[in-house]
N, C-alpha and C positions, 0 to 999 in steps of 0.2 A: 405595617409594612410600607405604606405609604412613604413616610418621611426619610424610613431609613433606605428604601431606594434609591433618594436622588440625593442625601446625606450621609449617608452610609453608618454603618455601624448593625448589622442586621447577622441574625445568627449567623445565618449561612454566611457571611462574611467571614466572621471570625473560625467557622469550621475551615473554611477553603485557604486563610492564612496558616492556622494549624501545620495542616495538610503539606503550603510550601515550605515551613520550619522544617518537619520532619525531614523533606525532600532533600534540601538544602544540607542537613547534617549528616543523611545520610552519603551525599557527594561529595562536602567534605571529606569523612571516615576513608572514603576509598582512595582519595589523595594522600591521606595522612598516616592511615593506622599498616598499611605493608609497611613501612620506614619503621617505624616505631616498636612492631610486635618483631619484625624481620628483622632489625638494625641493620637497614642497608642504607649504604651510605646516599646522603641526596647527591644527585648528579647536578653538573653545572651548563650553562647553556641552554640552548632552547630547546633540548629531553626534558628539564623541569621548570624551566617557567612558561614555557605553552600552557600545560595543562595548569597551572598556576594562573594564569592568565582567563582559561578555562572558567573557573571558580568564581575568580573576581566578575567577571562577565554574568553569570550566570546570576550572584549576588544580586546585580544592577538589575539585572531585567526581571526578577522576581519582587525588589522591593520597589523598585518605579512601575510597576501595575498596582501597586499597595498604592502607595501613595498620589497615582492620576487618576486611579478609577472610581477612586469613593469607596473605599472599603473602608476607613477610617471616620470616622468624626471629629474634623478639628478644621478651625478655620484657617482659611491661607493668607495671614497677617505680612509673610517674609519673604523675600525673592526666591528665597531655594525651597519655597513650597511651590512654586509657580508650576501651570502645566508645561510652560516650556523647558523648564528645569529638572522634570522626573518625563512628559511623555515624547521630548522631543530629544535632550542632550545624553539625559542616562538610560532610555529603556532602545534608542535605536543604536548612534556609534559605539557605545559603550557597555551594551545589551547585545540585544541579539545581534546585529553588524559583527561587534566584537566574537560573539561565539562561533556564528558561520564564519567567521576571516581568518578565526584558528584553525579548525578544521580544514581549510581550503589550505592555507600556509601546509597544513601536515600531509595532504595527498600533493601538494604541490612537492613536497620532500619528496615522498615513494614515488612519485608518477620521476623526475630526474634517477633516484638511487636504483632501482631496480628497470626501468626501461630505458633511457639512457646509457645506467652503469654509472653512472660519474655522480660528485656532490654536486647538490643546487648550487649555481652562477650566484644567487642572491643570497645572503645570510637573511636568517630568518627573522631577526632584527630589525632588517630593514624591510623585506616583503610584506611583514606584517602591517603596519603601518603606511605602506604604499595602495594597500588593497581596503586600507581601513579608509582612504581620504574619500571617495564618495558618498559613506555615511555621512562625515566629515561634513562635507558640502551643503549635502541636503540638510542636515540641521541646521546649519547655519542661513539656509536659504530661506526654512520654516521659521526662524527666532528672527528675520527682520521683515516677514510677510505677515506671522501672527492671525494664520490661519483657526485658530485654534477657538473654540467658546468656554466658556466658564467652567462648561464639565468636562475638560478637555477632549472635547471631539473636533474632529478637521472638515471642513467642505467637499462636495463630492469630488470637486475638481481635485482636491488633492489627492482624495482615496487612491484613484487610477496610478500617477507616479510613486507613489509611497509602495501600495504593491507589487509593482514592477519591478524596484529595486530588492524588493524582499527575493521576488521569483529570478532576478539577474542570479543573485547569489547561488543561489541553489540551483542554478541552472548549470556556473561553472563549477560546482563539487560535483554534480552528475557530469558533466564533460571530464574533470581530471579522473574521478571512480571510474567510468567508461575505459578510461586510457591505461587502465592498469587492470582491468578485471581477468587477463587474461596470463597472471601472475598467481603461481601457489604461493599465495602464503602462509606461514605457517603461525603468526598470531594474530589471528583474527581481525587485523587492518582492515580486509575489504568487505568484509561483515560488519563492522563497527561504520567503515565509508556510507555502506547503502544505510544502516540502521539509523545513521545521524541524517540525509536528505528525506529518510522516508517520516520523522520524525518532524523535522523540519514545515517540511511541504505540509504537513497535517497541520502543524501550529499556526501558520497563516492562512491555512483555512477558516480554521475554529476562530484568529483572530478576526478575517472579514468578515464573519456569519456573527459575531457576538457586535462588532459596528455598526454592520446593515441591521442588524435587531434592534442597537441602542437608539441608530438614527430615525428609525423609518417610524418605531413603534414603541417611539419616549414617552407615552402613558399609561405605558399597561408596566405597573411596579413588578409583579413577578417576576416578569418577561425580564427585565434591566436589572432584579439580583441573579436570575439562573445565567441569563448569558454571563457574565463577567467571574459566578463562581467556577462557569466552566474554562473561562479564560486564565485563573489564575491557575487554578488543577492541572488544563493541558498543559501551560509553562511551567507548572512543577514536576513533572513527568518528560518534559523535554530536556529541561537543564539535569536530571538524574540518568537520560537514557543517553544524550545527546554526549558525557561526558567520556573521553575515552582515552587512555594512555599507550596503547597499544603498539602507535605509529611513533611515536617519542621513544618508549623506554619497554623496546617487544618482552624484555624477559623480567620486569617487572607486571608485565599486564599478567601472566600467569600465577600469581599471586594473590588468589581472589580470595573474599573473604567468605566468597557467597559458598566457596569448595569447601565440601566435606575431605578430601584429603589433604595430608600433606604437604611442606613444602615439597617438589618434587623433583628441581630443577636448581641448581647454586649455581653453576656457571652456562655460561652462553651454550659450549660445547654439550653438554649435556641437556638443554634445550634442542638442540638441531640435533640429535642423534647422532655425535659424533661417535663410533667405537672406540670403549674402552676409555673415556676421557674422564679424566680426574680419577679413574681408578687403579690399582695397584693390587695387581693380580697375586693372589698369595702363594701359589706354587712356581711365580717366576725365578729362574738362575739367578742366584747372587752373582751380581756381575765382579768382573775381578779389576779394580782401580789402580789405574800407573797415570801417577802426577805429571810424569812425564808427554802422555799423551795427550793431543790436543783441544780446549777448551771444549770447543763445539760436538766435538767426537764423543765428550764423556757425557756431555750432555743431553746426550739421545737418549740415553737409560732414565726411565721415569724414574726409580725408586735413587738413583745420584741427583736427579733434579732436586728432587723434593726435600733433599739434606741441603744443597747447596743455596735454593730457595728460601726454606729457615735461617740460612746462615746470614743471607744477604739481608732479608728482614731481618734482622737481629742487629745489623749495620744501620739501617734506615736507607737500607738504597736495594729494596728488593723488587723496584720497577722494571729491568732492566730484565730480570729472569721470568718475573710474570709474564713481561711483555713476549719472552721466547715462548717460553709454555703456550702461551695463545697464536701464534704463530706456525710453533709443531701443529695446535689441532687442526689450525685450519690446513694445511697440509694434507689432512688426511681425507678431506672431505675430494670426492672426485673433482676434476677440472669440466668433468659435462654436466656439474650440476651446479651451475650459477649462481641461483638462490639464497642456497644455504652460502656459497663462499660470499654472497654481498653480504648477509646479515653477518656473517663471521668477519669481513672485513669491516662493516660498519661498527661493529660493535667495539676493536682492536682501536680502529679511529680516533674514533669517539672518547673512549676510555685512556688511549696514551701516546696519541699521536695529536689534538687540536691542543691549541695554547689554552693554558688553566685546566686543563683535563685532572680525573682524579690520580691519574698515576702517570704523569706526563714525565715522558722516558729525554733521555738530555742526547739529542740526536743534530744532528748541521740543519740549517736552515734549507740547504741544497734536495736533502732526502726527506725533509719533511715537507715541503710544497711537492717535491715530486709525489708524492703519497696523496695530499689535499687535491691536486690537480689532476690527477691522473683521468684519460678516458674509457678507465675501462676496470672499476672494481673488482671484476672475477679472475684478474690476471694473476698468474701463479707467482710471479715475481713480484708482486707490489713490495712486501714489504723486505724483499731481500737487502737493499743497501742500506736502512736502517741495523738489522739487523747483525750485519758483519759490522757497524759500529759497535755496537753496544757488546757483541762477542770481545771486542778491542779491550773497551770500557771493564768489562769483568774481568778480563786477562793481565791488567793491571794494577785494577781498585780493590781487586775479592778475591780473586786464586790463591795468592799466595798467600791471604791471612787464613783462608780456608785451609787449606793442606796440613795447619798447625791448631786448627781449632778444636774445640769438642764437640762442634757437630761433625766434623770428620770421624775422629775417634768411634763414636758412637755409632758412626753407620758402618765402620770395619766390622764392630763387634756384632752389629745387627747379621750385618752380610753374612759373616762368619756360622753365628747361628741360626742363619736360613739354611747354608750350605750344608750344616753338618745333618739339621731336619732333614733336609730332603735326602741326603744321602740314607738319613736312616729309613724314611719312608719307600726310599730306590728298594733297600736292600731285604724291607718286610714285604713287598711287592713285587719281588723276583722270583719265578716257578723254582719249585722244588724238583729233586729228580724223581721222577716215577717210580713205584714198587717194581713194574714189569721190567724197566730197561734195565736191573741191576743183574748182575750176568757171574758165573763162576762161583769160585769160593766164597765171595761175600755175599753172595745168596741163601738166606737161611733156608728157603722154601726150596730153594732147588736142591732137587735129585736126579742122581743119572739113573735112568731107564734101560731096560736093554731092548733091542729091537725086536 
């Protein structure tokens, strides 16, 4: 045990890399396999490359403990073996730095979207990499001071700033969590918030108690493989518990693989307990269609929607109707229940109102900043002046090919035979006339009496 303590290469080593493989593949799977087994489309923007960023991060700071702490056996012949190379550049900005500066970026989203009402001032592009520059610094400050000894360990004098910054961080993810905790959410955001500092705060502990061990008591071999196998175990435990999609992409985090049910949720609306959404009640009136009346009017009947929607998909320009359908549900949702209308507006946003969105609807530049800008996400008009465009937009490009298509056709004939069902269902579920109220000569039972 000797040797391979301060050379590395000692079982326990190799169990405790195991251990972060598994860890690692397993945080993969949960980025990758909803998409895959789901076929849900990736989203663009910073809903999928945060936690994408996530991953990478995480990568870094599990394999720059491998490669600074001596878990391996191999001599350091080449620059990019160097300690400044894995325990200075990759396992803090690009490691953990990296991991808490996501995190923070994503309550820094919810703490603006839901307490504010309004999108964050800052794209997430850029916040990230503004909160990332003091990592930044301080490596840069460690790689020309070369603090560092042979087994990559730092001097005490550094220890005190190195931790500081570890606990700054975590200091302002429990200030932005604090500043939202008083928000229902409804996917797990501020449970995934506290789970990631409580997580966190424990990892820097485990890392100064496995330091103060290395430093103080670098001759007792045991003591210098158990500390560092528990260093690399809690960081693989932190990069698996720490990872979260929740605050990026809410109605993909319900998609778990760990659940025994179902998928249980396909759209947003039906997430938020919208009534009746996406569904198509089967003893509703066939409504009765005149081409004549106007676009928006006909389009309040779900079971017309949903023809005219195929038809528009069928065009390649069925963004325009989707984008209404989501628009009706948020409608429905009350005006004193803020909440749900921000997640239902953010989600509308996101999806067909930012540029490069997946279904980005062809709206004036005028009503689409007024939407991006607006100060107040829960307001029941947001998205109305988009909306009477793109009513415009179909009452041009798609009615009239509609009126002569075969999905018209077909939903006469459907209408037709709901109407004639129900009629017959009306007419086996109408009281019959009672034996007693039948009166006179067509009463076979009746007989006159005499008094």
């Amino acid at each position: 045990m000797g040797s391979c303590a301060v050379d590395g290469g000692c079982a326990s080593d190799y169990v405790a890399i195991a251990i972060s493989a598994v860890c690692f593949i397993l945080l993969l799977s949960r980025l990758i396999l909803p998409f895959a087994i789901h076929k849900i489309p990736i989203p663009k923007r910073s809903s999928f490359w945060i936690p994408a960023i996530q991953i990478f991060a995480s990568f870094n700071l599990l394999l720059s403990i491998v490669m600074s702490v001596n878990f391996l056996k191999f001599e350091k012949r080449h620059w990019w073996q160097s300690c400044y190379a894995w325990a200075v550049w990759i396992e803090a900005p690009l490691g953990f730095g990296l991991l808490l500066s996501c995190r923070i970026s994503q309550a820094f989203q919810l703490y603006y979207i839901f307490v504010k009402r309004c999108l964050p001032p800052i794209r997430s592009y850029i916040f990230l990499p503004l909160i990332l520059l003091p990592w930044i610094a301080g490596a840069a400050l460690m790689h020309i001071k070369k603090p560092l000894n042979d087994r990559c360990h730092m001097g005490t004098q550094w220890i005190i700033p190195v931790v500081s910054l570890h606990a700054i961080y975590v200091a302002i993810l429990v200030g932005f969590t604090g500043a939202i905790q008083h928000i229902e959410f409804r996917f797990d955001e501020l449970r995934d918030l506290w789970q990631g500092i409580l997580i966190s705060a424990s990892s820097i502990g485990v890392w100064v108690a496995a330091y103060i061990l290395n430093e103080i008591h670098d001759d007792i071999s045991w003591l210098q493989v158990v500390s560092r196998f528990a260093l690399l175990v809690t960081a693989s435990i932190l990069v698996l518990s720490f990872f979260s999609i929740s605050s990026s992409q809410p109605l993909l985090s319900q998609i778990s693989l760990r659940k025994r049910e179902p998928l249980a949720f396909e759209t947003m609306g039906q997430a938020l307990g919208i009534p009746n959404s996406g569904l198509l009640l089967p003893r509703e009136p066939a409504p009765v269609i005149d081409p004549n009346e106007p676009l928006d009017k006909l389009l309040m009947n779900k079971r017309f929607r949903q023809s005219f929607m195929s038809f528009a998909d069928s065009c390649l320009a069925g963004e325009s109707v989707h984008f209404y359908e989501e628009v009706h549900e948020l409608g429905k949702i009350p005006v004193d229940d803020p909440v749900r209308r921000i997640y239902m507006a953010r989600h509308i946003i996101d999806k067909y109102i930012t540029a490069g969105a997946t279904m980005e609807v062809n709206i004036s530049h005028r009503s689409r900043q007024a939407i991006l800008t607006t100060s107040n996400l829960a307001q029941p008009n947001l998205f109305n002046d988009a909306l009477n465009e793109l009513i415009q937009l179909m009452k041009m490009n798609l009615a009239n090919d509609y009126w002569s298509s075969t999905y018209f056709m077909k939903f006469k004939e459907e209408a037709s035979m709901r109407s004639h069902e129900l009629q017959q269902m009306t007419s086996w579920n109408s009281p019959t006339p009672r034996l007693s109220s039948v009166r006179g000569v067509d009463d076979p039972f009746h007989q006159e009496q005499e008094p």
